[in-house]
MIROMAR-93827 format. One line per 4 residues: their letters; for each residue z, y, x of C-alpha. Coordinates in Angstrom, 3 decimals, padded with zeros to 6 digits. Each point is the difference from the previous one (the first is absolute). Example, Ala and Ser with C-alpha at 12.3 -4.5 7.8 and 13.67 -1.06 7.14 Angstrom:
BEGIN
as = 007.800,-004.500,012.300; -000.660,003.440,001.370
END
This chain:
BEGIN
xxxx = 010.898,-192.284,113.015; 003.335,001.971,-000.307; -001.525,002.623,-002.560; -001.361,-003.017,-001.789
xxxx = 003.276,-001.038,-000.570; 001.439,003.359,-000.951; -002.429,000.415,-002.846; 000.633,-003.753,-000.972
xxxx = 003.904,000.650,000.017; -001.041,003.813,-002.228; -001.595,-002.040,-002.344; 002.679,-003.023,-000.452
xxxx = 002.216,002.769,-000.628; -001.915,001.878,-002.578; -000.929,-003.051,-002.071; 003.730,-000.848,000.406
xxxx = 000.903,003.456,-001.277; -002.391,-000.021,-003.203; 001.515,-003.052,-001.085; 002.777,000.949,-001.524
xxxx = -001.968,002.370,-002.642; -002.263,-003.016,-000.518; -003.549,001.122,000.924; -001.290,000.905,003.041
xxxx = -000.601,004.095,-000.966; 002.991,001.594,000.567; 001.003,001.704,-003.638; 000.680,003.145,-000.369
xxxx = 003.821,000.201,-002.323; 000.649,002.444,-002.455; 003.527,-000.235,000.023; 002.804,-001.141,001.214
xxxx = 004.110,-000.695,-000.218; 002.638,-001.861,001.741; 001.294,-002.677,-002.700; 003.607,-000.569,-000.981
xxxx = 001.695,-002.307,001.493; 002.788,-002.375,-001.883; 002.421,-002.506,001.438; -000.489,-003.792,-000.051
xxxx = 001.393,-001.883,-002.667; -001.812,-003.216,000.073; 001.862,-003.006,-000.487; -000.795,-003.517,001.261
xxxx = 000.739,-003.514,-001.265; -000.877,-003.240,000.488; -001.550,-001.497,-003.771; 002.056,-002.597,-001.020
xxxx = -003.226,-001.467,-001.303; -002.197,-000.398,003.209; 002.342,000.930,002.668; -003.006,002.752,000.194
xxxx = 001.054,003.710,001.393; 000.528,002.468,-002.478; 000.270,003.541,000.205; 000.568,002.811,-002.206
xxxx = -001.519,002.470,000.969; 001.881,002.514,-002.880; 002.991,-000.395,-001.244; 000.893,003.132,-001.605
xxxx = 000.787,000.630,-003.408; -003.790,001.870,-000.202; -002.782,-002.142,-001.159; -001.825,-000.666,002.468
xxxx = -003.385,-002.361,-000.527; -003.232,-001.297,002.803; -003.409,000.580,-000.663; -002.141,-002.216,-002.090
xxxx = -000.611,-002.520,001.623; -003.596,000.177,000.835; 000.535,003.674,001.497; 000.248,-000.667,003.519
xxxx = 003.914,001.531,001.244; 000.370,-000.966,003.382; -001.312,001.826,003.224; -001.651,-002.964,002.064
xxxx = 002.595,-000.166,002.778; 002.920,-000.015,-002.483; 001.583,002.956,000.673; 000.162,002.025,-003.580
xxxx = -000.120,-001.673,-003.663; -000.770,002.323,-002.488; 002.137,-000.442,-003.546; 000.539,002.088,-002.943
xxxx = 003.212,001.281,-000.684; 001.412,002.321,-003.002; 003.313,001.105,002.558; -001.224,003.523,-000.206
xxxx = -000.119,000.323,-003.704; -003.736,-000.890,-000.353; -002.162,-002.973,001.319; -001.085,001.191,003.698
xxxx = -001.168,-002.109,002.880; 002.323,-001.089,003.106; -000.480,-002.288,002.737; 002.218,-002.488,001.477
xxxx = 000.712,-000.410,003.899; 000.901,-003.557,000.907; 000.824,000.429,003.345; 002.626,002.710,-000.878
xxxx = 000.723,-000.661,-004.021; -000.845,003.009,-000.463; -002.036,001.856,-003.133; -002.225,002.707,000.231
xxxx = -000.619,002.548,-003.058; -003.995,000.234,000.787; -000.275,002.953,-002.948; -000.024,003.466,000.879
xxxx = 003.464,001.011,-000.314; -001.152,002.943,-002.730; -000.746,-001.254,-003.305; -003.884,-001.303,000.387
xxxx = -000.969,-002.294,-003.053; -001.631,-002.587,002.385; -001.063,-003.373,-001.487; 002.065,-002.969,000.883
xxxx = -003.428,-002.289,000.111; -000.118,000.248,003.397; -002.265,-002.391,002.479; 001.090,-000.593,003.616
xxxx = -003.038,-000.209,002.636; -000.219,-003.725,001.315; 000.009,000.861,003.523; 001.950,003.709,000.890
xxxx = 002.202,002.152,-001.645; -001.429,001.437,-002.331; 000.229,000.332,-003.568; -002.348,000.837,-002.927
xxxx = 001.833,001.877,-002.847; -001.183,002.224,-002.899; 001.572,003.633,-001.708; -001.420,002.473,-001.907
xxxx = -003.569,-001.979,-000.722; -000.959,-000.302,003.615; 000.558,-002.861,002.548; 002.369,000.699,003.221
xxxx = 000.021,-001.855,003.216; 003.514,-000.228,001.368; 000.453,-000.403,003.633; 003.908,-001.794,000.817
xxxx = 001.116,000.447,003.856; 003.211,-002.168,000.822; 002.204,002.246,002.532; 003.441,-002.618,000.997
xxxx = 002.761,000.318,002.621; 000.056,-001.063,002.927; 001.163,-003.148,-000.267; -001.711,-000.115,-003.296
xxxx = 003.287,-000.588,-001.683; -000.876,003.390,-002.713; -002.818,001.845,-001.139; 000.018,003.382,001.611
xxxx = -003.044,001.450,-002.013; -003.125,-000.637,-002.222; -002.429,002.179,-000.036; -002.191,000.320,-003.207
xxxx = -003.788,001.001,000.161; -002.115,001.061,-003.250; -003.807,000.170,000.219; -002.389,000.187,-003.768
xxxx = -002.557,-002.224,-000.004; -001.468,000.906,-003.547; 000.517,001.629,-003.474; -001.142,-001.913,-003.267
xxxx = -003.568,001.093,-000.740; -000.233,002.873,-002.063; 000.791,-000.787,-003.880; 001.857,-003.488,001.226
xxxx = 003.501,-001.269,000.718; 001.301,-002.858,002.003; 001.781,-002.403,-001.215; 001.242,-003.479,000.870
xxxx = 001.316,-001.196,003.545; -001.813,000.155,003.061; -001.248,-002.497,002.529; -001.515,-000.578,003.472
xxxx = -003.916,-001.918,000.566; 000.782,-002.557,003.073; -001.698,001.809,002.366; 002.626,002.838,-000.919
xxxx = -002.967,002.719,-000.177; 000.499,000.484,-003.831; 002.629,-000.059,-002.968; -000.718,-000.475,-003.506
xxxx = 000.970,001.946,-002.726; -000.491,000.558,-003.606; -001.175,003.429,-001.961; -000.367,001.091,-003.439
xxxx = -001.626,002.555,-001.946; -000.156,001.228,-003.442; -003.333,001.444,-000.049; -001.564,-002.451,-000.633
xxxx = 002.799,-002.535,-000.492; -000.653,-002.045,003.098; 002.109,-001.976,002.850; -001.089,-001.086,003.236
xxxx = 000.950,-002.126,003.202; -000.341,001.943,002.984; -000.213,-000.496,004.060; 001.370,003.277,001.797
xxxx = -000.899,000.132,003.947; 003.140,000.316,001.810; -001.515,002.146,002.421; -002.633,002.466,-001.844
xxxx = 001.481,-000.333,-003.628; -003.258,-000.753,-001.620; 000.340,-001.923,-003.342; -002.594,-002.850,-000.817
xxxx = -000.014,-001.339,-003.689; -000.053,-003.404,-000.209; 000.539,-000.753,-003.811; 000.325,002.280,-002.933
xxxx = 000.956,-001.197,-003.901; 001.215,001.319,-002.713; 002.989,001.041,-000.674; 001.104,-002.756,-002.541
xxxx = 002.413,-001.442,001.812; 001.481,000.921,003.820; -000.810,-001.791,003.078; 002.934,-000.956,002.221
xxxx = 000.809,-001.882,002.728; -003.054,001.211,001.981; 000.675,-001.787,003.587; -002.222,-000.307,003.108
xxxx = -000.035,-003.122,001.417; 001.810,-000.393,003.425; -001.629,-002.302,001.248; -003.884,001.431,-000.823
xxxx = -001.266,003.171,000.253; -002.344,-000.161,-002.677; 001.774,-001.869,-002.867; 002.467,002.022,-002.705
xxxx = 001.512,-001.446,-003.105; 001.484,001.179,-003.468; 000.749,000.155,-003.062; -001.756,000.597,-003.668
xxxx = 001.964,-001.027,-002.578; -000.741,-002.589,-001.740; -000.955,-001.610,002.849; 002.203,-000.316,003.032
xxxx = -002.025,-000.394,003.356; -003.232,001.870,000.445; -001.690,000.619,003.799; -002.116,002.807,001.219
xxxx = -001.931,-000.264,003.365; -000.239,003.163,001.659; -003.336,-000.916,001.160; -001.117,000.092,-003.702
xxxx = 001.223,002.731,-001.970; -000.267,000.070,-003.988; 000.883,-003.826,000.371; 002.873,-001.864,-001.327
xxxx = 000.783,-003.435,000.121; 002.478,-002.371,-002.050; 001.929,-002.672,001.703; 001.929,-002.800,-001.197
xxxx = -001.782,000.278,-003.602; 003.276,000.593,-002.552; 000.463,-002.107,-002.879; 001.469,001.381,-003.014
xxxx = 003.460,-000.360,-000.067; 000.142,-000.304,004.115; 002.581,001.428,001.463; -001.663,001.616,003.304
xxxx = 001.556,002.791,002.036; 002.113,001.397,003.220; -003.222,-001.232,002.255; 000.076,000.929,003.470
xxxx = -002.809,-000.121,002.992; 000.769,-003.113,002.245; -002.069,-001.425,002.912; -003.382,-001.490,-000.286
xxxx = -001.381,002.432,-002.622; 002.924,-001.843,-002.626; 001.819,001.339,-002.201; 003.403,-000.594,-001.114
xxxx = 001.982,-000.111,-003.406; 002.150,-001.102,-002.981; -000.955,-001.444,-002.988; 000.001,-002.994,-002.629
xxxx = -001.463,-000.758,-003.750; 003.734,-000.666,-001.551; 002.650,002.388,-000.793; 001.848,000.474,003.297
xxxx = -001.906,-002.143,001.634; -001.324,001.544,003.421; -001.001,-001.915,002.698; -000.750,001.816,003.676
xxxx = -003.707,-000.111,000.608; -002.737,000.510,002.366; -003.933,000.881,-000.753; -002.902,-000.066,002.497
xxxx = -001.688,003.472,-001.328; -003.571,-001.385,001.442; 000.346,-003.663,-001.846; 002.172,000.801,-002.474
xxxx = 002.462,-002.800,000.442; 003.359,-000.018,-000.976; 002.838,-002.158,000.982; 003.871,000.316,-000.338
xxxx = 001.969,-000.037,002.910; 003.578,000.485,-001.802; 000.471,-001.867,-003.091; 001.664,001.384,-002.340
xxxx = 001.591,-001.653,-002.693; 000.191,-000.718,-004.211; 001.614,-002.219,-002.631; 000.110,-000.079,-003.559
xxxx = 003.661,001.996,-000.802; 000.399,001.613,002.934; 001.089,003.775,-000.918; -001.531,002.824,001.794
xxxx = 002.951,000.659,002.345; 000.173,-003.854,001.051; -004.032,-000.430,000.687; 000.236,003.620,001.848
xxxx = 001.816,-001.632,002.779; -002.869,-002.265,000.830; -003.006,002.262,000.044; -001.393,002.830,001.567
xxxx = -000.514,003.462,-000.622; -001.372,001.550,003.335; -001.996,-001.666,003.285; -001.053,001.776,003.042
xxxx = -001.475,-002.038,003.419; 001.119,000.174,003.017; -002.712,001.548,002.996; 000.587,-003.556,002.263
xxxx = -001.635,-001.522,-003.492; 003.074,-002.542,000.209; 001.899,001.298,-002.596; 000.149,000.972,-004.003
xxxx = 003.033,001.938,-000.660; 000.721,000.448,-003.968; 002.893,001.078,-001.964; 001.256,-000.871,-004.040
xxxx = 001.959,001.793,-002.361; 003.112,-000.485,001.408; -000.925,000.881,003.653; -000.042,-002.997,000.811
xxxx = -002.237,000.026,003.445; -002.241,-003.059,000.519; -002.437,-000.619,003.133; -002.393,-002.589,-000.351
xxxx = -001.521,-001.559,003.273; -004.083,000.844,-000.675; -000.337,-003.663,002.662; 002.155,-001.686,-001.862
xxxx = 000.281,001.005,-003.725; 004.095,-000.485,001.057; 001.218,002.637,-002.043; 003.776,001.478,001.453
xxxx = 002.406,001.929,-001.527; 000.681,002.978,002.175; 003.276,001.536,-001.745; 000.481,001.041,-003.646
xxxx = 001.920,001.360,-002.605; -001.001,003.582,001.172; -000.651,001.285,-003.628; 001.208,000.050,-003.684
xxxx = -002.019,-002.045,-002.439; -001.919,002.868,-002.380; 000.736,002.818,002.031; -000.027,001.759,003.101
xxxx = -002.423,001.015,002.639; -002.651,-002.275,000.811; 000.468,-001.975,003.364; -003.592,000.162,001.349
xxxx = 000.114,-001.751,002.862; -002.008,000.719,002.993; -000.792,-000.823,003.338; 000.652,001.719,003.160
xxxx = -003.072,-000.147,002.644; 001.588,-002.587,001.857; 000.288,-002.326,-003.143; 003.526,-000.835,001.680
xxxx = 002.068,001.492,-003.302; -000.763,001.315,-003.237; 001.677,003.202,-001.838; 000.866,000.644,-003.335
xxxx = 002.357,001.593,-002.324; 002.969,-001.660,-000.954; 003.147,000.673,-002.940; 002.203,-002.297,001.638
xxxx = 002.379,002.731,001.099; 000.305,001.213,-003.287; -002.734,002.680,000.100; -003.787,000.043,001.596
xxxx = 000.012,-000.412,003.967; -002.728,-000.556,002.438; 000.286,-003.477,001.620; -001.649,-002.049,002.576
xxxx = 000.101,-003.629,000.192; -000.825,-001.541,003.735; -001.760,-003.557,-000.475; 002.001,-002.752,001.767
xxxx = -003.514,-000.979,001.954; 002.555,-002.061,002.745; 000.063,-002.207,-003.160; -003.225,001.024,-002.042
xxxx = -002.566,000.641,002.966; -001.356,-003.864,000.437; -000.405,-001.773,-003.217; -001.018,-002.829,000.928
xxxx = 002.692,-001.191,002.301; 002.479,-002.605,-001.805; 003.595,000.189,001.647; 001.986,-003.504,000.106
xxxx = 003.630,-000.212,000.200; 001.240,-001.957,003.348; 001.668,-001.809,-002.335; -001.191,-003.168,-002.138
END
């Protein structure tokens, strides 16, 4: 009985172990390097808007910019966000600490040409970068204090998971399947003049084509569902939203059929096999949307809004320009031209505005706003300290989280 329990406690401990490197083979890393460390600078407000919590997570003079927002940038437990940030004289990643404020420079501190696309695992900490035409796995390990007041140390792992194929290049973003045992990723060669969407194993490397077109025009924003393993999504100009099954590869499928003169784009994988987006038929007309990719029904969510006269910059504050769904499937963040940060209640249809004014009307970094795994606050970029920051807005759920109870005054 006791050695029964000795090899149950061995094995607890090794499946404990492997999960921080996200499969249950242990990896063997290439490289490694203790990242640089830099003081917190966050600062944190109450919006004026929602009462919500705000926090800037930059505030130097730098730009500084979060992922798109369909690349996953949170480790599950919260611990790192991964941004952007052009402090060093060229766009590199860094993480953010919460507990401590602090921000991590993830890069290599020599002067590595590593691709800012990067694509946090869902469930350890790990992250999937590429450099030099081949696809890294990045292992992040947290050291803090002892009263967890500072970080003390992170510790950087490399391991390559794949070159390009021989006469190819990759291009695009990357992403992670649902069942986090592949990314996607897109290649191109000149001879012959041919693209493809690729799956890469996380573990062996192998590459599996699962489309190839010509070269006529690019795909982009090639995304793995997170929700099924099987399901990707993309786009082919002049259509928006196409969807490949893994299961059947050659295979493309349109959804939400485009009319000419549609305005379709800035889709995102939501729960349910839906999909979320923008888009209207009138000049600056874009309503937030949602489309069943099995039935092909659409419905709007977030109205947005048009009237005969209204100028670009005055119909701009009433529609949207972004969506992304939370995981708990009760929320649709989106933002507008004028960051203007909206979250519509997917129950409800109630559609609440979050904070806004974060950007300058016709220029600026985009806001993409995104979820973090606990769908209890969004991040996005923001102008309204004068230059790009990292924010993230906390929802108000002690006010939001029931919609459907009515509060009465005592008083008649």
């Amino acid at each position: 009985m006791k050695s029964k329990i000795i090899s149950l406690l061995i094995l607890v401990l090794v499946v404990f172990g492997c999960q921080e490197t996200g499969d249950k083979n242990q990896f063997k890393f290439d490289g490694e390097w203790e990242a640089e460390i830099y003081p917190a600078e966050h600062e944190i407000i109450t919006d004026p808007t929602s009462g919500a919590k705000l926090i800037f997570v930059t505030t130097d003079s730098s730009k500084d910019a979060n992922l798109y927002f369909d690349w996953n940038c949170w480790f599950e437990d919260l611990s790192m966000m991964t941004f952007r940030s052009m402090r060093t004289g060229k766009w590199e990643l860094f993480g953010y600490v919460p507990k401590t404020g602090e921000l991590i420079r993830l890069n290599p501190r020599k002067d590595i040409n590593v691709s800012t696309q990067a694509f946090v695992d869902f469930k350890t900490h790990d992250i999937y970068v590429s450099r030099n035409n081949s696809i890294y796995q990045w292992n992040v390990q947290i050291y803090f204090s002892d009263d967890s007041s500072k970080v003390e140390k992170v510790q950087m792992r490399e391991r390559k998971i794949t070159d390009a194929p021989k006469g190819s290049k990759f291009f695009s973003a990357l992403s992670q399947s649902a069942d986090r045992k592949y990314l996607s990723a897109t290649t191109h060669s000149q001879k012959p003049d041919k693209q493809s969407i690729v799956s890469v194993d996380i573990n062996t490397g192998e590459i599996k084509n699962l489309l190839t077109w010509d070269n006529t025009t690019s795909f982009s924003h090639v995304q793995f569902s997170k929700y099924n393993p099987y399901l990707l999504r993309f786009s082919y100009s002049p259509h928006r939203m196409w969807i490949i099954d893994t299961r059947n590869p050659g295979e493309a499928k349109k959804i939400h059929l485009q009319e000419e003169g549609e305005l379709v784009t800035h889709e995102d994988w939501w729960i349910n096999d839906q999909l979320t987006f923008c888009g209207g038929y009138r000049v600056e007309e874009s309503d937030l949307k949602v489309v069943d990719i099995h039935t092909q029904e659409t419905r709007i969510l977030g109205a947005g809004a048009w009237w005969k006269g209204g100028t670009p910059y005055e119909l701009s504050q009433y529609n949207w320009w972004h969506a992304s769904g939370s995981r708990d499937g009760k929320w649709v963040a989106a933002d507008n031209w004028h960051g203007h940060i909206g979250i519509a209640d997917a129950r409800t249809s109630h559609m609440k505005l979050l904070t806004k004014n974060h950007r300058i009307y016709g220029g600026g970094e985009h806001p993409h706003v995104g979820w973090a795994p606990d769908s209890k606050s969004v991040e996005f970029t923001s102008h309204k300290r004068g230059n790009p920051d990292v924010c993230i807005a906390y929802l108000p759920l002690d006010k939001w989280e029931n919609p459907f109870m009515e509060s009465y005054s005592s008083e008649k």
